[in-house]
Every structure is written in structure tokens, then in C-alpha cells.
PLY file of the C-alpha trace (Angstrom):
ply
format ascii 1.0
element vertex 325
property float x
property float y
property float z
element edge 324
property int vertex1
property int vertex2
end_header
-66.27 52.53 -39.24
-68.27 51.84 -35.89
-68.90 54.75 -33.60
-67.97 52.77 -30.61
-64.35 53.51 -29.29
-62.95 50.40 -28.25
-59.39 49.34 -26.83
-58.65 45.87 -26.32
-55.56 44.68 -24.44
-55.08 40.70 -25.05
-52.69 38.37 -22.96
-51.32 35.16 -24.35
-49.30 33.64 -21.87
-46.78 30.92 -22.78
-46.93 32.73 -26.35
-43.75 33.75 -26.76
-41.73 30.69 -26.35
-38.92 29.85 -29.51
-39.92 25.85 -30.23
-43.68 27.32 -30.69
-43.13 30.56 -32.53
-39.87 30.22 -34.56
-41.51 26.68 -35.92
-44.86 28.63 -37.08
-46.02 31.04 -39.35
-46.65 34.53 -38.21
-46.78 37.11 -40.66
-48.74 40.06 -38.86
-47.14 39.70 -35.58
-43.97 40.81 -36.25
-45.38 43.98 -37.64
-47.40 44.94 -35.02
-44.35 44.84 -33.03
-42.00 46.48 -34.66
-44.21 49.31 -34.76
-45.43 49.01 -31.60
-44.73 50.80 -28.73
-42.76 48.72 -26.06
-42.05 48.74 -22.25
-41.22 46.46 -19.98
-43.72 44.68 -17.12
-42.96 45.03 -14.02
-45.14 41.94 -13.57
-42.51 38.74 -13.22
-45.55 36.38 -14.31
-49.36 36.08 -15.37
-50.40 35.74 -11.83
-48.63 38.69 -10.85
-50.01 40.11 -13.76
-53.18 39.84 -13.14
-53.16 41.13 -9.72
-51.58 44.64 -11.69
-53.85 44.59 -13.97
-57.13 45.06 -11.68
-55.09 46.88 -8.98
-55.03 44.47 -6.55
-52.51 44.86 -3.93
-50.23 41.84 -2.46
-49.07 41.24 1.29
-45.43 40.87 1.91
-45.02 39.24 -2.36
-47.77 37.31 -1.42
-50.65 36.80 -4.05
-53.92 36.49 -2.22
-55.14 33.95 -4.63
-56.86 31.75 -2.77
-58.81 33.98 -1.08
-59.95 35.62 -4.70
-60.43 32.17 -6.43
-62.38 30.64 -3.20
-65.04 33.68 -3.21
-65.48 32.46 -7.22
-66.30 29.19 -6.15
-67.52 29.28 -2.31
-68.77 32.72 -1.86
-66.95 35.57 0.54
-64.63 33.92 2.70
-64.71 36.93 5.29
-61.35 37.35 7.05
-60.11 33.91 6.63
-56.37 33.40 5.48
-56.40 31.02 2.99
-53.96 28.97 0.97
-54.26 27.36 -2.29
-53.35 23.29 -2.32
-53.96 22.37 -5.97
-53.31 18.59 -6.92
-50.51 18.71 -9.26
-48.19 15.48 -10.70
-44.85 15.35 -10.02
-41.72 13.36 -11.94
-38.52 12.37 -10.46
-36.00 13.13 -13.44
-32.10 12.87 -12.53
-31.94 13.94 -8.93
-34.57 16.03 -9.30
-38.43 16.21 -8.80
-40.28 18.12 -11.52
-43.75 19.65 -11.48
-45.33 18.37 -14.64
-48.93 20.12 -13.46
-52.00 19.67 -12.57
-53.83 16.71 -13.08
-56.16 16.71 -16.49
-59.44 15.43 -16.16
-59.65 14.75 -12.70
-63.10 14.23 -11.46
-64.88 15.22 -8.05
-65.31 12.79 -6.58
-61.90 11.56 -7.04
-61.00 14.87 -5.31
-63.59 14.71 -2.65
-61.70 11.11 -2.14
-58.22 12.32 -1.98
-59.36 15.09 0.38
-60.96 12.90 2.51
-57.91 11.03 3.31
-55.75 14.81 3.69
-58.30 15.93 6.14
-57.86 12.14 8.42
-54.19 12.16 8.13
-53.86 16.22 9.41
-56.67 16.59 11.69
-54.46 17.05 14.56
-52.51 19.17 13.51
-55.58 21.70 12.86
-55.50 21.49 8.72
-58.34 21.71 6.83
-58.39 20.74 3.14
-61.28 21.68 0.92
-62.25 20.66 -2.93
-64.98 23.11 -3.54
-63.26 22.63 -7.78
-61.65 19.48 -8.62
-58.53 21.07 -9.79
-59.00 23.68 -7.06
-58.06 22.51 -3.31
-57.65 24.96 -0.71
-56.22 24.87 2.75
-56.68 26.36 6.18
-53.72 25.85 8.88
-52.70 27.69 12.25
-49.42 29.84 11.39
-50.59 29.97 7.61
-49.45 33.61 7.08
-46.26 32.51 7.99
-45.70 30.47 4.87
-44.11 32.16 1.92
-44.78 30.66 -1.51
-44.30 30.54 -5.21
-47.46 30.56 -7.72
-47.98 27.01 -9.40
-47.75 28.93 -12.50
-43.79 29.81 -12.14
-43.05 26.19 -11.08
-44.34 24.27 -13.91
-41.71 22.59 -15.62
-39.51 23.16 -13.20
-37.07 21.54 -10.15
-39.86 22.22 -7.29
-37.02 21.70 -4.70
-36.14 25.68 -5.48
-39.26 26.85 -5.05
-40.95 25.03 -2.23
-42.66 26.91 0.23
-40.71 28.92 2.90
-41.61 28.85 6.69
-40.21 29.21 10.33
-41.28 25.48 10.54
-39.89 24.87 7.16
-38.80 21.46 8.63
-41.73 20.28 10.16
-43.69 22.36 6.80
-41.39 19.72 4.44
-42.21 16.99 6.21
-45.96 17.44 5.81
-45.55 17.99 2.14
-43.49 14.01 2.29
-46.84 13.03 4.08
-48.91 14.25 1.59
-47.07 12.62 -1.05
-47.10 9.06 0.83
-50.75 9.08 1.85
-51.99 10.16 -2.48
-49.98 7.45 -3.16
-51.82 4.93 -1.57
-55.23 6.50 -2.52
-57.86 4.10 -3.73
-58.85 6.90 -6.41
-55.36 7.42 -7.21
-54.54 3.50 -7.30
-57.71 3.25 -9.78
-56.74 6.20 -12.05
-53.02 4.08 -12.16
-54.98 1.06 -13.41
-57.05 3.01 -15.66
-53.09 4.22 -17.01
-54.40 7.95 -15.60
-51.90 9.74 -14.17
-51.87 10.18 -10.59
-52.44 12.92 -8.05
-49.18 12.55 -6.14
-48.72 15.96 -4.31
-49.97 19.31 -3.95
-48.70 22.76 -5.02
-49.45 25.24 -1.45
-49.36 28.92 -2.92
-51.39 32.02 -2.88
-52.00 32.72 0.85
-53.63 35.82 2.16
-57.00 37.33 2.99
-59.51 38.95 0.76
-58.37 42.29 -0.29
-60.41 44.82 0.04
-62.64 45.73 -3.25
-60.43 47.04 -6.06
-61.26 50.26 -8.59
-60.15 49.23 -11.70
-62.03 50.44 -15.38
-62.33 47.40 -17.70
-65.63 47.38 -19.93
-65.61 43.89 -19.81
-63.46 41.24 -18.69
-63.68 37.91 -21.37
-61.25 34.78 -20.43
-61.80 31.34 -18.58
-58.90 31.44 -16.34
-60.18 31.27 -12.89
-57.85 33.26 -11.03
-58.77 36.50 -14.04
-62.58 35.83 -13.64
-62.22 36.00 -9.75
-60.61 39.23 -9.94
-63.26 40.73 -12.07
-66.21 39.37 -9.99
-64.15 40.58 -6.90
-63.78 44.11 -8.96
-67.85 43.81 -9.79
-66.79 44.08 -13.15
-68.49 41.99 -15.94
-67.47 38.79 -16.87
-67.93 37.19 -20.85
-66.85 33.89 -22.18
-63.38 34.14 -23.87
-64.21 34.05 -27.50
-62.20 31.81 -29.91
-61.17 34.40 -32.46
-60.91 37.91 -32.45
-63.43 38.29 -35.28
-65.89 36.82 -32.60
-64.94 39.39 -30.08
-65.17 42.08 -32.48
-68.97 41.19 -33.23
-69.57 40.44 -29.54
-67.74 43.34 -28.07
-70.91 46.29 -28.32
-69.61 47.55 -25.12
-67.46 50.95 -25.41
-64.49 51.55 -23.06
-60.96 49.04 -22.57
-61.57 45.46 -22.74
-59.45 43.06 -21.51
-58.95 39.34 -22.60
-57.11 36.27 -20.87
-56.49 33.86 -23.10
-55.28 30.34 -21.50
-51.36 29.18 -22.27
-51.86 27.48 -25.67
-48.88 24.74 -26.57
-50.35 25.24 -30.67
-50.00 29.01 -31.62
-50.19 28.06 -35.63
-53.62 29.58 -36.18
-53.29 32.53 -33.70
-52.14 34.68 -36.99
-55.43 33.93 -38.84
-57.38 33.99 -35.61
-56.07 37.10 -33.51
-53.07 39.23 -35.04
-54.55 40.03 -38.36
-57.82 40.59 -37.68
-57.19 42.69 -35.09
-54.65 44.60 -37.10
-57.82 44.86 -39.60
-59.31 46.34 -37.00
-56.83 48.74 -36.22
-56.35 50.03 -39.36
-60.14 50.03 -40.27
-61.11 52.18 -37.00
-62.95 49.69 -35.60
-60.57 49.37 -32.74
-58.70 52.54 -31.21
-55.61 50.69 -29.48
-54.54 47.23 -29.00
-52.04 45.98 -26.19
-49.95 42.67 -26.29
-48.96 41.10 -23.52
-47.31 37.64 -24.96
-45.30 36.63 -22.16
-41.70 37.90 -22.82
-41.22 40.16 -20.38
-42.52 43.37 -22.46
-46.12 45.21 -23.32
-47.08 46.22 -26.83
-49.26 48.96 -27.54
-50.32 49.59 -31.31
-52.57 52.32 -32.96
-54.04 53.11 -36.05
-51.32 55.81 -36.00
-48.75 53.63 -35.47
-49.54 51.00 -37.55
-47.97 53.81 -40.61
-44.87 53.70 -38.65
-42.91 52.89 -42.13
-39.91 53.92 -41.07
-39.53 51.03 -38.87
-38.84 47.90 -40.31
-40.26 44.88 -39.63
-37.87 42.62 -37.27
-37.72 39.26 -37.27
-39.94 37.41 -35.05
-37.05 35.88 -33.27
-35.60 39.40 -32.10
-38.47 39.41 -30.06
-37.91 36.32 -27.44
0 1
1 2
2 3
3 4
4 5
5 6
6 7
7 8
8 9
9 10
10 11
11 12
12 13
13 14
14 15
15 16
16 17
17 18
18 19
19 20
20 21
21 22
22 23
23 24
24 25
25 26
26 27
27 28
28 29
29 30
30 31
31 32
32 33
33 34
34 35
35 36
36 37
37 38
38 39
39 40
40 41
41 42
42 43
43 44
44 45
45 46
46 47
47 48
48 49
49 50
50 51
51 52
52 53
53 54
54 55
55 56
56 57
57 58
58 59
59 60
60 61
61 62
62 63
63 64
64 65
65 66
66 67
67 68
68 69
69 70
70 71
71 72
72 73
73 74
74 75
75 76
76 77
77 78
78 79
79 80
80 81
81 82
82 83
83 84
84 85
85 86
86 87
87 88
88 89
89 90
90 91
91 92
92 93
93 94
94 95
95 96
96 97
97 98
98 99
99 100
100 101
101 102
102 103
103 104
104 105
105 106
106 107
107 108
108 109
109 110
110 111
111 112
112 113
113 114
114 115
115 116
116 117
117 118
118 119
119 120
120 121
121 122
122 123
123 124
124 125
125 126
126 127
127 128
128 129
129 130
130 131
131 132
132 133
133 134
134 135
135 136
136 137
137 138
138 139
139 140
140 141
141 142
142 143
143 144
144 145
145 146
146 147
147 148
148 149
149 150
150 151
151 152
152 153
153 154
154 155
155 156
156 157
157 158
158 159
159 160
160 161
161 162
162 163
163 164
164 165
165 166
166 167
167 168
168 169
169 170
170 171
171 172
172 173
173 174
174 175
175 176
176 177
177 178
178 179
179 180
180 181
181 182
182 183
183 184
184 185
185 186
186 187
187 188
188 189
189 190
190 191
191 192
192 193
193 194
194 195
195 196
196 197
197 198
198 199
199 200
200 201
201 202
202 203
203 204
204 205
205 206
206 207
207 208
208 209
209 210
210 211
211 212
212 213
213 214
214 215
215 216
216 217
217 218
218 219
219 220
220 221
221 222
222 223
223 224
224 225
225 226
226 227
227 228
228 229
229 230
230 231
231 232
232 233
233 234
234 235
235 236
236 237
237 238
238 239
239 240
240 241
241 242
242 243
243 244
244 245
245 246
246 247
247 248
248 249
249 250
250 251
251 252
252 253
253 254
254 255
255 256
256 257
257 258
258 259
259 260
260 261
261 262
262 263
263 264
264 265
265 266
266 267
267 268
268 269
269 270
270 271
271 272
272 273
273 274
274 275
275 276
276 277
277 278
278 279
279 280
280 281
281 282
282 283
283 284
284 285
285 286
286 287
287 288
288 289
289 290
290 291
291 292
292 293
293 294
294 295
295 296
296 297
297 298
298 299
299 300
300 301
301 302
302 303
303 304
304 305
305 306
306 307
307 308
308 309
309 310
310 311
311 312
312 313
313 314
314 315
315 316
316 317
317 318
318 319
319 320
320 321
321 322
322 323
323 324
């Protein structure tokens, strides 16, 4: 048994969805559930859950995103009110337009190109566009912090026409975004990812306005994911940052720190292997001493916390997985 007391809470978004875990096999999971104990998030969404998570407040339901991911990849952006712009792909499907997400593989200088024609087309009207990431634009605008938005996370898959940003000038706001859509269109980068049979950059998703917060207190030991907007809330936090390992077993050996650990996986579409390469060696773990307290958070709306104590829970019985969606 190691001497180092260790809690781990693990987030899997896009886990719990039926087609991925009703058609796989997951024999430790449903344990650890049913034993577990359960309460609800407040947290709608990952984004918003991350924000909870490191005690960062939000402005009016605004996530200050931008201004968290630009410091990542810019440096402090001081008082500026930023909004994210990330290039996204859109599909027209029965009277409706649906976000599909963001572009795969896009390079920089394909963004630096698309950009560059945003920046021509709206430099009267004061906007700014900015690529610092290729899959990360940004956007400064008079009257941003009147805009009201929805994170690109909620909208994927989904009819953007119900979630398009809000404004007092939601006409003239709407009209831009049609703008935006004609002028990537015609996009010499765009035209030669469409020969290349790339998909194209043919819009962009404006969410996550607001300033820089001020500096959060939050207690994490160490903070171990790739997903930008997690890894600019620890660095904003001053908290330390760790590749996300690709198995528990490699956390386990990594993990030397003592204290609460937190890691962000990203959305996975193939959850067949997470049994062999999360959920039962961390309920090893459990049961072994080697880890004091694990907490789920797999995207259904709830949060799982499971002990060694709890784990001889034998009185409950195990529920089917599906009871859990």
C-alpha cells in the first residue's frame, strides 16, 4: 500500500451516451456506480464544468473563455473583452443548418489565410480576428459584451439556428455571421482544401466572451488533460499542468504527488477499452489503498464518488449499465 493519499476525480465527457456504452463491454463500471455515491451537477456542460471545478466565476452566464484560452496561447490579455470565433463546418440537413465541428487538421497557415480575408472584409466595422491556434480564432468588436452566446461544445450536433448568438443588434450581428459564411466560401485555402476533398471552413462558432477573471483559489495537486480550455484554467489558477496519460495504470505510476488530482479526458467516440484502461484499474486501486477516493464525472448529468469503503457496499446490487443514461 503506498503512503501517499491520493484522490483522483476523472471526467469523460461524451461517455455516457447509449449507441457507445450499451454496444460495449463494461463490467467494472456499473459497479462502481451502483455503489457509488451520486448527486447531481449543477454544471449543464463540460465547459461550465470546468469553470466549477477551479472556481471560476462567470459574468451574466457568460463563460470567459476566450479570455482564459487566449492568455494559454498569447500571454495576459489585460482588460480586453474577448470573444472566441473558432472555425467550425456546418451542414444544411432538411431546413436546417447543423454544426458538424471544428475543422480536423486544419493548418496555420490556412488559418492565417482565412483570417486575413475576415480582418479585410470587417475592418470598418472595427473587428479584429486573430489565429494565434489554428483551431483557435478569437475576436475583438465594439459592443462585444453585449453579445450573449452558447459554448461550441453544447451546439455540436445540433440546429445552430437555436443557439446563435443573442444581441441588441442581433440583426445587423446575423448578418455578419451570412458574411462570414460567403467570404470562407470563396477562400483560396478553403477552395484548395475542397479540391484536396478536405472539408471546408465555412463559418465560425462566436462564444465565450468576457474579461480575464481575476486569479482563482482552487486545491488540485495536479491538473493532467489536453483540453485547452482545462489547461488554461490551471495555468490561470498557477496550478501544475501534466500530459493526460493514456491509462490509469500510467497515472497511477506517474501520479507521486499527494493531494486531489484532477483529469480531463477529451470526448472519445470508442469507449471499448476504457474498462481495461480506466474503471478497473482504478477500482484496483481503490480497493488496494493505493487511491483514497475516486469521482466520475461521465457526462449524464450526475457525479460519482467511490471509496474503498464503499466499494463493500454489498447490499447494493449492481444495476444495469443502461439505468444509468
Amino acid at each position: 500500500m503506498s503512503d501517499v493519499k491520493k484522490e483522483l476525480t476523472l471526467l469523460v465527457p461524451g461517455f455516457m451516451r447509449p449507441e457507445c456504452v450499451l454496444a460495449s463491454e463494461q463490467p467494472t463500471l456499473p459497479l462502481l456506480l451502483s455503489r457509488a455515491d451520486s448527486k447531481r451537477c449543477s454544471a449543464a456542460h463540460l465547459d461550465a464544468l470546468v469553470f466549477e471545478l477551479f472556481s471560476i466565476p462567470t459574468v451574466d452566464g457568460e463563460l470567459p473563455a476566450a479570455a482564459l484560452t487566449y492568455a494559454l496561447d498569447c500571454g495576459d490579455p489585460g482588460d480586453e473583452y474577448l470573444l472566441r470565433a473558432d472555425p467550425v463546418y456546418c451542414q444544411a440537413d432538411r431546413g436546417r443548418v447543423v454544426l458538424l465541428g471544428r475543422e480536423p487538421g486544419l493548418t496555420q497557415d490556412e488559418a492565417d489565410s482565412m483570417v486575413a480575408d475576415l480582418n479585410r472584409l470587417f475592418v470598418e466595422d472595427g473587428w479584429t480576428f486573430m489565429a494565434p491556434q489554428a483551431d483557435r480564432w478569437y475576436l475583438k468588436m465594439a459592443d462585444a459584451e453585449q453579445i450573449k452566446t452558447t459554448p461550441l461544445s453544447t451546439v455540436m450536433g445540433t440546429n445552430i439556428h437555436d443557439f446563435l448568438p443573442r444581441s441588441p443588434k442581433r440583426v445587423e450581428l446575423h448578418r455578419a455571421m451570412s458574411e462570414i459564411e460567403m467570404l470562407l466560401h470563396s477562400n483560396l485555402a478553403n477552395q484548395q482544401r475542397l479540391s484536396n476533398q478536405q472539408l471546408p471552413v465555412n463559418n465560425v462558432w462566436i462564444w465565450g466572451g468576457g474579461r480575464l477573471p481575476a486569479k482563482p483559489k482552487t486545491a488540485w495537486a495536479q491538473v493532467w488533460s489536453g483540453d485547452s480550455l482545462v489547461l488554461a484554467a490551471a495555468k490561470h489558477a498557477d496550478l501544475p499542468r501534466c500530459d493526460c496519460p493514456t491509462s490509469a495504470q500510467q497515472w497511477l505510476q506517474q501520479a507521486i504527488t499527494p493531494g486531489h488530482h484532477l483529469i480531463a479526458l477529451a470526448a472519445h467516440d470508442e469507449v471499448y477499452q476504457f474498462d481495461q484502461l480506466w474503471f478497473a484499474p482504478l477500482a484496483a486501486a481503490l480497493k488496494s489503498g493505493q487511491l483514497d477516493a475516486l469521482t466520475l464525472w461521465l457526462d449524464n448529468g450526475h457525479q460519482y464518488t467511490i471509496t474503498k469503503k464503499s466499494l463493500r457496499r454489498w447490499w447494493r446490487r449492481q444495476r444495469e449499465m443502461k439505468s444509468f443514461l
